[in-house]
C-alpha positions in Angstrom: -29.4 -1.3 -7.7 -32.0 -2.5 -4.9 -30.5 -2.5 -1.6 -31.5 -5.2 0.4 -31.8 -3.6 3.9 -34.9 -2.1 2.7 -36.3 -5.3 2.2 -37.4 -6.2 5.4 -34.8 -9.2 5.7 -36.1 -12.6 7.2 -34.2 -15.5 8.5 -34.7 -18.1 5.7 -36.9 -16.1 3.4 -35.6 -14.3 0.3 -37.1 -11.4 -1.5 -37.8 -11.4 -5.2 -35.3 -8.6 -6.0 -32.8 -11.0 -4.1 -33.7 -13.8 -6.4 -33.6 -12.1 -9.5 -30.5 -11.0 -8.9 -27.5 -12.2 -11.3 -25.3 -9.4 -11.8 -24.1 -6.5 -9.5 -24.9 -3.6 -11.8 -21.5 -1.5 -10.8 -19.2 -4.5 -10.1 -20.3 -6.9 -13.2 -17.4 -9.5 -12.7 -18.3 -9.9 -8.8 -18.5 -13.4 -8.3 -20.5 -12.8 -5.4 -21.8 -10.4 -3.3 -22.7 -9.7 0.1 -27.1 -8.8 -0.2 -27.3 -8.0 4.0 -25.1 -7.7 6.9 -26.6 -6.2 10.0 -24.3 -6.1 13.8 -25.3 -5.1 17.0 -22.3 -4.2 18.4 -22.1 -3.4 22.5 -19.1 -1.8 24.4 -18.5 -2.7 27.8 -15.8 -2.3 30.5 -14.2 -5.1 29.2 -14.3 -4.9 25.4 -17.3 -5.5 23.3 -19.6 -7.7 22.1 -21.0 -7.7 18.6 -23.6 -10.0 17.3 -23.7 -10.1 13.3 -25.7 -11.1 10.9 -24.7 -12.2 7.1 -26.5 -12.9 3.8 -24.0 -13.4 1.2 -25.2 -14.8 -3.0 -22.6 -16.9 -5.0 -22.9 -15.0 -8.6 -20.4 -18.1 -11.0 -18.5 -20.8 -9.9 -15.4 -19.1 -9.2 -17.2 -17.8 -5.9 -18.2 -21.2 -4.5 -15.3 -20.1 -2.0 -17.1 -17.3 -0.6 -19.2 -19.9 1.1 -16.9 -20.5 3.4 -16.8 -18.7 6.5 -14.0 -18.7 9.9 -13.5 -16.9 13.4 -10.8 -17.7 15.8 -10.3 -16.5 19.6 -8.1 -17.2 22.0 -9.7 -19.7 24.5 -7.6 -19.0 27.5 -8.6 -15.4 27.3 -11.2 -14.0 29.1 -14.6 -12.2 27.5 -12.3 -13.8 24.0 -15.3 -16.1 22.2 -17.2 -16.9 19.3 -20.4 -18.4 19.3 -22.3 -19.6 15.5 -26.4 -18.9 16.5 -27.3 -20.3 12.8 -26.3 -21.1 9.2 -27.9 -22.2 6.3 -27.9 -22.1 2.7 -30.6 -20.7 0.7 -31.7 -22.7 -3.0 -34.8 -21.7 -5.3 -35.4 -25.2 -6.9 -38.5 -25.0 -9.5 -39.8 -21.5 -7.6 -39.5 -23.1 -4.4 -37.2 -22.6 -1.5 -35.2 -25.5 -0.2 -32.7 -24.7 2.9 -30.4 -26.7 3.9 -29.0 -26.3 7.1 -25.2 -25.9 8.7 -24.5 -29.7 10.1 -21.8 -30.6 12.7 -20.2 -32.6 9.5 -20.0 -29.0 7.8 -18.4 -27.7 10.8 -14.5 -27.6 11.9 -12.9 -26.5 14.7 -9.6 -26.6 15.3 -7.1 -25.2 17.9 -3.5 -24.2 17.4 -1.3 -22.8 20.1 -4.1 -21.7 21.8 -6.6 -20.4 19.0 -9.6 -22.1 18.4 -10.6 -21.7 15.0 -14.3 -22.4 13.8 -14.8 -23.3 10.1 -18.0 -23.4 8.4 -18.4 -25.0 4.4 -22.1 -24.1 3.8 -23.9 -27.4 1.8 -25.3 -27.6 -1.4 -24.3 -24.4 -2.8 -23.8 -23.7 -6.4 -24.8 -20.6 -9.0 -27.9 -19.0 -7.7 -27.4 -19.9 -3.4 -27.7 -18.1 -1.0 -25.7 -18.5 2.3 -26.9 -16.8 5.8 -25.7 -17.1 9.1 -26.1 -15.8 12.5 -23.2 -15.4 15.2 -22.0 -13.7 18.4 -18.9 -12.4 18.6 -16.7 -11.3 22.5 -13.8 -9.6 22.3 -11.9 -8.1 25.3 -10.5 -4.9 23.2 -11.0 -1.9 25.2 -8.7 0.1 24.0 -9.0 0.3 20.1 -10.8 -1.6 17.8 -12.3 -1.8 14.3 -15.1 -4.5 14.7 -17.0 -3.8 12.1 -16.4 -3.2 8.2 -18.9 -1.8 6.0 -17.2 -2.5 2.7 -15.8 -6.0 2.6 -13.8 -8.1 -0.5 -16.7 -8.2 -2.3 -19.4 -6.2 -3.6 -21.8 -5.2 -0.6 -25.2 -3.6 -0.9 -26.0 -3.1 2.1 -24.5 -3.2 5.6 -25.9 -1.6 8.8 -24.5 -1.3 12.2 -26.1 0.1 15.7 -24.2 0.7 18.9 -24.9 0.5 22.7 -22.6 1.4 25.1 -22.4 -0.6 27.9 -19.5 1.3 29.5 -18.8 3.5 32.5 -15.8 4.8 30.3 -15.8 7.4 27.6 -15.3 6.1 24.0 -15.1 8.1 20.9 -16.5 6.7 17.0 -13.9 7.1 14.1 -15.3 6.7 10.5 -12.9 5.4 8.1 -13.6 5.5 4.4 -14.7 8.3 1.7 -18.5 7.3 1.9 -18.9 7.0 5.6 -17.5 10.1 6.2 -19.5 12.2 3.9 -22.8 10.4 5.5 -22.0 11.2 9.0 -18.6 12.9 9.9 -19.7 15.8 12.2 -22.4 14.2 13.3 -22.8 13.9 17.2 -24.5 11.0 19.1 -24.7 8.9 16.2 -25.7 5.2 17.3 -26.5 3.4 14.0 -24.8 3.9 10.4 -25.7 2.2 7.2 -24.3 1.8 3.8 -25.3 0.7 0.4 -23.9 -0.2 -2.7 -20.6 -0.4 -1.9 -18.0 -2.0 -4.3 -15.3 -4.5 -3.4 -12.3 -3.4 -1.8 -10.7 -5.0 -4.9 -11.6 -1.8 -7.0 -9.3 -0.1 -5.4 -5.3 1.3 -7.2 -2.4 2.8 -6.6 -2.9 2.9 -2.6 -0.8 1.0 -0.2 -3.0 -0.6 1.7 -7.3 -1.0 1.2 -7.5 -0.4 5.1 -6.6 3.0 4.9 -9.9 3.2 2.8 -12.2 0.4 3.5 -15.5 1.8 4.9 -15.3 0.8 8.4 -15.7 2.2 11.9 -13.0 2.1 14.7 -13.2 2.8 18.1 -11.3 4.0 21.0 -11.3 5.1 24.4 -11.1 8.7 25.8 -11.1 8.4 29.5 -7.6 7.1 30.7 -8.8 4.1 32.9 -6.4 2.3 34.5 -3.4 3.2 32.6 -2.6 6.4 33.6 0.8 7.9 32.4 1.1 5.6 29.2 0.5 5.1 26.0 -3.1 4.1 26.1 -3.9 6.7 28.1 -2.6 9.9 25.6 -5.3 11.6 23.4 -3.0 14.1 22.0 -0.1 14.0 20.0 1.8 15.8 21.9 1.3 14.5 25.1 1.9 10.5 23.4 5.2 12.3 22.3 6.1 13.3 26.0 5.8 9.4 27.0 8.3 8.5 24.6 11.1 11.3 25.4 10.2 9.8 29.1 10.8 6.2 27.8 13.7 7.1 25.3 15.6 9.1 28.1 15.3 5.3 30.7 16.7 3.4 27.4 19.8 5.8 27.1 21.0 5.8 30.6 24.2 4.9 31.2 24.9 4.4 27.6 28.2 5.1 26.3 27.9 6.4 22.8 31.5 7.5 22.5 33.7 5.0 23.4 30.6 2.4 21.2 31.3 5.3 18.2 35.2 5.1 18.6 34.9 1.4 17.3 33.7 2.6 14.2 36.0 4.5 11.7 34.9 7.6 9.9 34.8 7.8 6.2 35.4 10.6 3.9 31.6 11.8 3.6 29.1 11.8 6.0 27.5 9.2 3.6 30.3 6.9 4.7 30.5 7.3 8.2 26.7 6.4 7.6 27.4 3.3 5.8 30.3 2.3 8.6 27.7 2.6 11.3 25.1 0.8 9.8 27.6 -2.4 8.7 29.0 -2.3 12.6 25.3 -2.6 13.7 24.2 -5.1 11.3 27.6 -7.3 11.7 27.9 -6.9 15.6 23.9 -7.2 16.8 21.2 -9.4 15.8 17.8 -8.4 14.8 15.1 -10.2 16.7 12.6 -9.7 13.9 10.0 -7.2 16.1 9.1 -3.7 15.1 8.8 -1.5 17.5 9.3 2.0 18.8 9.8 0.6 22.9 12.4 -0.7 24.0 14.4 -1.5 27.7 17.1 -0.4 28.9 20.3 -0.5 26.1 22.8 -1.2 28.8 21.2 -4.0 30.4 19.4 -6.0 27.2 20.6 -4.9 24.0 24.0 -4.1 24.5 24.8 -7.1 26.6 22.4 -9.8 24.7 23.8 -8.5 21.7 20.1 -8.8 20.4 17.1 -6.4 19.6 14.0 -5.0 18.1 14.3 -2.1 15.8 13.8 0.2 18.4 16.9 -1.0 20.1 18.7 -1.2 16.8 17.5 2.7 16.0 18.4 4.2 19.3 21.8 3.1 19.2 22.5 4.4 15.7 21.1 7.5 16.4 23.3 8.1 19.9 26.2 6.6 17.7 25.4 9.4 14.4 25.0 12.3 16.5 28.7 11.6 18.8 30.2 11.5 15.3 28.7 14.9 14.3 25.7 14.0 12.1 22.2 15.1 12.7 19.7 12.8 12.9 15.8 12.6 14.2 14.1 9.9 15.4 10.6 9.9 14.2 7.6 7.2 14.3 6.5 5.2 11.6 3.6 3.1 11.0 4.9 0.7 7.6 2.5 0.3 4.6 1.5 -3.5 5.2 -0.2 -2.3 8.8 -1.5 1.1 7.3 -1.5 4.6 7.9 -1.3 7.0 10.7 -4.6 8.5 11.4 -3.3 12.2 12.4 -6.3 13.1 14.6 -6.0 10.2 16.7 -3.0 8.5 18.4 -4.2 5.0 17.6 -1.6 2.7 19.2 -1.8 -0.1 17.1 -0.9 1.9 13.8 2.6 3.3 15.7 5.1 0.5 14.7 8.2 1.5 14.4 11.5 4.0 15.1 13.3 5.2 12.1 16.0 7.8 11.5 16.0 10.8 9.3 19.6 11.2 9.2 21.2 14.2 7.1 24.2 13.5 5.3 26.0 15.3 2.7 24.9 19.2 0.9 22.3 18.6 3.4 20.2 15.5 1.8 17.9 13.4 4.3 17.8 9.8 4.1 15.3 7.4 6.2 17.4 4.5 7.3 16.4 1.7 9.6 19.3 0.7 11.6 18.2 -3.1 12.0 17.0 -3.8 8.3 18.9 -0.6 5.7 21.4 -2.6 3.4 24.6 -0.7 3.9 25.0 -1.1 0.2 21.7 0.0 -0.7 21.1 2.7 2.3 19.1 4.6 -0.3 16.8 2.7 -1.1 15.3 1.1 2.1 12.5 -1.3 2.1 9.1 0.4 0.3 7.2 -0.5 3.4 8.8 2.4 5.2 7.3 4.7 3.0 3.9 5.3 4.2 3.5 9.0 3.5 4.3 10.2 6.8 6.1 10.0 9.9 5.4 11.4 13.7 8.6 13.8 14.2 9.4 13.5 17.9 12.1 16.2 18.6 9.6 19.6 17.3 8.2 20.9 20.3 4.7 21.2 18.8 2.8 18.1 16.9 4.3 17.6 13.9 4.1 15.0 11.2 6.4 15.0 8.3 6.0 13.9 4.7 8.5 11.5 3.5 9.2 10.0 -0.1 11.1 7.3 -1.4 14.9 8.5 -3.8 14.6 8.7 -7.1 14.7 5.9 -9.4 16.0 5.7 -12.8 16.1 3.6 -16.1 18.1 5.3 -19.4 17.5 3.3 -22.7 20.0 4.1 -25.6 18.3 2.3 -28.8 20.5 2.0 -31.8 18.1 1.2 -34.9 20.0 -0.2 -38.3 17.9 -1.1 -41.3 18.4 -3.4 -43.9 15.6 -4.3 -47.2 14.2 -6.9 -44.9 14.3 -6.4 -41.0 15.8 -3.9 -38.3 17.7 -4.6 -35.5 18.3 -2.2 -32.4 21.2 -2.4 -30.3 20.5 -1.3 -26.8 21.9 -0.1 -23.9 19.8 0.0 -20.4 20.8 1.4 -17.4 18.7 1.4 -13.7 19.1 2.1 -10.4 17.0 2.6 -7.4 13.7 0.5 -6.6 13.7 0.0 -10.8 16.7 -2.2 -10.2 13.9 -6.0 -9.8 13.4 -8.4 -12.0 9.8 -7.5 -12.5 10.9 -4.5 -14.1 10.9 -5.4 -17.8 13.0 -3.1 -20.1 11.6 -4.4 -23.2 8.3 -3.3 -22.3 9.8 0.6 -23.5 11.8 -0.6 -26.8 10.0 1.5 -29.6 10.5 -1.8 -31.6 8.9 -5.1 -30.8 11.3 -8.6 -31.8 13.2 -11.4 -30.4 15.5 -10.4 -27.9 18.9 -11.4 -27.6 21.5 -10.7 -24.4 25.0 -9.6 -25.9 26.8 -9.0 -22.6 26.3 -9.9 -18.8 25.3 -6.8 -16.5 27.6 -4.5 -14.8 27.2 -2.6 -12.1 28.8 0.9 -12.3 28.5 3.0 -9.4 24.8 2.9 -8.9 23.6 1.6 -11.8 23.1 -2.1 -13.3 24.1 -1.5 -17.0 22.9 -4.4 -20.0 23.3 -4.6 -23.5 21.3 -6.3 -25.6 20.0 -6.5 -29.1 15.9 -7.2 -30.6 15.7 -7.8 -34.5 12.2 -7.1 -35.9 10.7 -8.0 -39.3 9.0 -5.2 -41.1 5.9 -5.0 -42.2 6.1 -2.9 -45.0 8.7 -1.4 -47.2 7.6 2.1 -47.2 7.9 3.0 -43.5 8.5 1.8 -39.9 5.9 3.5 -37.3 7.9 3.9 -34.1 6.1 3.1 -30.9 5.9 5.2 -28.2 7.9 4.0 -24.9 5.2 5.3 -22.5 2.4 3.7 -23.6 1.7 0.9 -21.4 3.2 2.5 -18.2 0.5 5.2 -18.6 -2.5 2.6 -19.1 -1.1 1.6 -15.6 -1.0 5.2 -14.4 -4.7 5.3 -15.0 -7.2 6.1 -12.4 -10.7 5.9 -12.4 -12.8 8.8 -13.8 -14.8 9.3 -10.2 -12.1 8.6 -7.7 -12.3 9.9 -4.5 -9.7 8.6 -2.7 -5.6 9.3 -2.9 -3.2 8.7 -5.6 -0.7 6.8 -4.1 2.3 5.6 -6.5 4.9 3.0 -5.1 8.1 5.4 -5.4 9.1 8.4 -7.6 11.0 7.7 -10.9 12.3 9.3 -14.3 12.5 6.9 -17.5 14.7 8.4 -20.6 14.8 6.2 -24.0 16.8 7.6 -27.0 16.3 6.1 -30.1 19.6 6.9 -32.9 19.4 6.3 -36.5 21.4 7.1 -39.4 18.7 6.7 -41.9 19.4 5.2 -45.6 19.2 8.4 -48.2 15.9 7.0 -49.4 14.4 7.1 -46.0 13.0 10.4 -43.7 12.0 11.3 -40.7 8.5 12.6 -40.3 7.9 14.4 -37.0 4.7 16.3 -37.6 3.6 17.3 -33.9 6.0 14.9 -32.2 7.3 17.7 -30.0 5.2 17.8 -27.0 5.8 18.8 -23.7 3.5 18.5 -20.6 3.9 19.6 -16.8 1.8 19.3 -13.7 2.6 20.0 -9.8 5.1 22.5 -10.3 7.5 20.4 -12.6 7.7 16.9 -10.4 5.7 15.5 -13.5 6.9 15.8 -16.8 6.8 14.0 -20.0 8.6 15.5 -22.9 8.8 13.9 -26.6 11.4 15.7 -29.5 13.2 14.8 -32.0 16.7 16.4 -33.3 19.5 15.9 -36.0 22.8 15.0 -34.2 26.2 14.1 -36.7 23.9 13.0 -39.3 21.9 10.6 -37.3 18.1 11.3 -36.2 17.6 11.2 -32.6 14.1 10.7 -30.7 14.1 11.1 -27.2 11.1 10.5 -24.6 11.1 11.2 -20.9 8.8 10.6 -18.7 9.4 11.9 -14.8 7.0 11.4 -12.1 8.5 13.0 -8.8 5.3 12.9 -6.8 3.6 10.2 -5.1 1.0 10.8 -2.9 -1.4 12.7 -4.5 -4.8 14.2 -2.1 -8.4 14.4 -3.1 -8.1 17.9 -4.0 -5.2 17.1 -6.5 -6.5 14.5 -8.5 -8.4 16.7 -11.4 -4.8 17.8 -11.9 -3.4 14.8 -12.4 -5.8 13.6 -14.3 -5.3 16.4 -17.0 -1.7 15.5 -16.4 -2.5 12.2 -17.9 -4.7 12.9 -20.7 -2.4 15.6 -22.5 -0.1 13.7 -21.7 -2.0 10.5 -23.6 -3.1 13.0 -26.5 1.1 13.7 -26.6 2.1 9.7 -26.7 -0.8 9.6 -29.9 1.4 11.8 -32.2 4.0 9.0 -33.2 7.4 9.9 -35.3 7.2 7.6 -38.8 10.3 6.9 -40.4 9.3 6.8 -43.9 10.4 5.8 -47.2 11.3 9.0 -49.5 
């Protein structure tokens, strides 16, 4: 693949690589792709200023919408503004090139609640254009910010990016993303990166969010300007930590925990007392519907208003938990849609929230928001908690702690009768945990494939949602009935690439069981040839296990699949990836029931 930054770009003029160019070689269904992006990016006192440059070619029809292009600012804030230099499309008609240039009529601009928002729909584009623009961006972020993104939503190959500072304040360059690091992490007084080749942020699975691992550079200061003794101005961990005991200790004052606590009653397990606490939050305050991990005071605001952030909500329960004798820790989480913590830097924008690690009973650890946990569900909290790990405020040293969603489970029992012309299986499923959705499909692990008919409604039991059901199949052949193997589809979406090189992260832990019981006719056998197959990886939290046995004259087959890991580093993928081929070479040694 050419890159075009070695290409000598012009304003207007193309180069015959660029031309040529129909397909991106390592992305093929890219339906465009970004050829040049160049930005000049300038920190001052007061935020920055970053002029950018763009060159983007529409590959099929479906990417006529990348020629479309929007900033917004804020007009009534200062050093906020966007300014368009210059923008054009770029046609070869009959070896010739014919621009045509960005009109006022191409151009909106609209402003809502005090954004103005610039829209540009470059003419005349079809297969083949090219769009280019020039603009100057302001932005008064001079604290933290990530103004410039090497790797964008489509295919880029190439993007460069030089820096000045402007500043009598200290600022310090974070590289974000697998690629960027390798080029230059370690390197001092760097003032221009460049990439090239770099694939969509599409191509990226099983992460939580493509920002952890976009190529992109942040910034942020290191000098504590004007705001000593805060958050902005803490460079450690531990010393950010020390500004929240200080701002935790002003919310609590005057507080009265225990006569608050004495209008809850305590239930038999710690679990219940739990569940009381969180229903008296829930059904006594109202959520406001901010994250946060500041609050005011409780006494003034919260308990008086009757109404909160989560930080309020999370405070409360904590002071509550602990009168009543049950530990729990107040750590800081940043949530999955916003992105992970970055553990060498206390970047303020990636803190969101307070949570609580509360112990309950034989010394299990839940997370529980006290403005959003269902007190019916308090084990299985929203997803977006779960972002690998949390800042843990009470150690007196930094200290970050790795947390995982419960367990989830789904049980299929399949009951397989044959008659001379079809089968029918009668099933029991049972689920609990974050399995418990409508997207989760249990057909999609019947060993038979056939119409499917509900016998009974679902019941709940306990924890589990319980359904019976029945799928009649026709059969293909007299002789024998090849049974399919459960797995198969949720390992294709297991898969990773063969050259990854960033994290496995799965959504939440899980273990699947289906059974499949028989009585066979006399004239029919099992045949079970290599069938039994067991494979482990990562000390046991992955397993998959396939057998077969004889139980009261009917053949049983049973498959389990457990994956009790979910976050899975650089360094561990090799292992997971012979987790998943053995265990693929297992799934392709299929039990026949055949006809004697």
């Amino acid at each position: 693949m050419f890159t075009a930054a070695s290409q000598d770009t012009k304003w207007g003029k193309l180069s015959p690589e660029e031309i040529a160019l129909t397909e991106v070689s390592y992305e093929p269904t890219a339906d465009a792709v970004i050829l040049s992006e160049v930005g000049k990016l300038k920190i001052t006192d007061y935020g920055y200023e970053l002029e950018e440059y763009g060159r983007t070619k529409i590959l099929a029809p479906s990417g006529f919408g990348k020629a479309e292009r929007k900033w917004s600012f804020r007009t009534k804030r200062i050093n906020d503004n966007v300014v368009l230099k210059g923008a054009q499309t770029i046609n070869i008609v009959d070896g010739k090139t014919v621009i045509s240039p960005v009109e006022k009529k191409d151009i909106i601009v609209s402003n809502v609640n005090g954004i103005q928002e610039i829209a540009i729909a470059f003419p005349n584009v079809g297969v083949g254009s090219v769009i280019e623009y020039k603009v100057e961006i302001s932005r008064p972020y001079d604290l933290f910010a990530s103004p410039w993104r090497f790797q964008n939503d489509i295919p880029t190959l190439s993007s460069k990016l030089s820096l000045q500072l402007a500043s009598n304040f200290a600022y310090r360059m974070i590289l974000n993303g697998a690629k960027l690091t390798k080029k230059y992490g370690g390197k001092k007084n760097v003032r221009e990166w460049e990439l090239f080749n770099l694939p969509s942020s599409q191509v990226f699975t099983h992460i939580y969010n493509p920002e952890d691992f976009r190529e992109k550079l942040f910034f942020q200061f290191t000098a504590e300007q004007r705001f000593h003794g805060t958050y902005y101005s803490e460079n450690s961990w531990n010393g950010f930590k020390r500004v929240v005991a200080t701002d935790l200790s002003k919310s609590m004052k005057n507080v009265d925990f225990a006569t608050i606590s004495m209008k809850i009653p305590n239930g038999a397990t710690k679990f219940e007392t739990l569940k009381n606490t969180v229903e008296y939050l829930r059904g006594n305050f109202e959520w406001d519907r901010y994250v946060a991990f500041r609050t005011g005071n409780l006494q003034d605001d919260f308990l008086k208003t009757k109404k909160g952030n989560s930080a309020d909500f999370n405070i409360l329960l904590q002071g509550i938990l602990k009168t009543k004798g049950i530990r729990s820790e107040l750590v800081i989480n940043s949530l999955r849609s916003t992105g992970q913590i970055i553990t060498a830097y206390p970047i303020f924008s990636r803190l969101q929230t307070i949570n609580n690690i509360v112990e309950i009973d034989q010394g299990e650890k839940l997370l529980i928001d006290g403005a959003t946990s269902d007190p019916k569900n308090l084990k299985y909290p929203s997803l977006n908690f779960f972002n690998n790990i949390v800042l843990e405020l009470e150690s007196p040293v930094e200290s970050f702690l790795s947390i995982s969603p419960n367990l989830s489970q789904f049980i299929s029992v399949q009951e397989l009768e044959l008659n001379s012309e079809q089968g029918k299986l009668s099933i029991q499923d049972r689920v609990n945990g974050y399995l418990d959705t409508p997207k989760f499909k249990p057909e999609h692990f019947y060993v038979f494939k056939g119409a499917k008919n509900r016998d009974s409604k679902e019941v709940l039991q306990n924890d589990w949602k319980i359904s019976e059901s029945t799928v009649t199949f026709e059969k293909s052949t007299d002789s024998f009935l090849m049974i399919e193997n459960p797995f198969s589809k949720t390992m294709r979406e297991l898969s990773i690439e063969k050259d990854r090189d960033y994290p496995i992260m799965l959504d939440y832990p899980f273990q699947a069981t289906v059974q499949l019981k028989t009585k066979l006719p006399t004239n029919f056998s099992a045949k079970t040839d290599g069938f039994e197959q067991k494979v482990s990886a990562f000390g046991g939290n992955l397993q998959f296990v396939q057998g077969s046995e004889k139980v009261d004259e009917q053949n049983v087959f049973t498959w389990t699949l457990l994956i009790n890991k979910v976050v899975f580093n650089t360094n561990e993928i090799a292992e997971y990836q012979v987790f998943m081929n053995k265990v693929n070479e297992a799934i392709s040694k299929p039990a026949v029931i055949r006809k004697n």
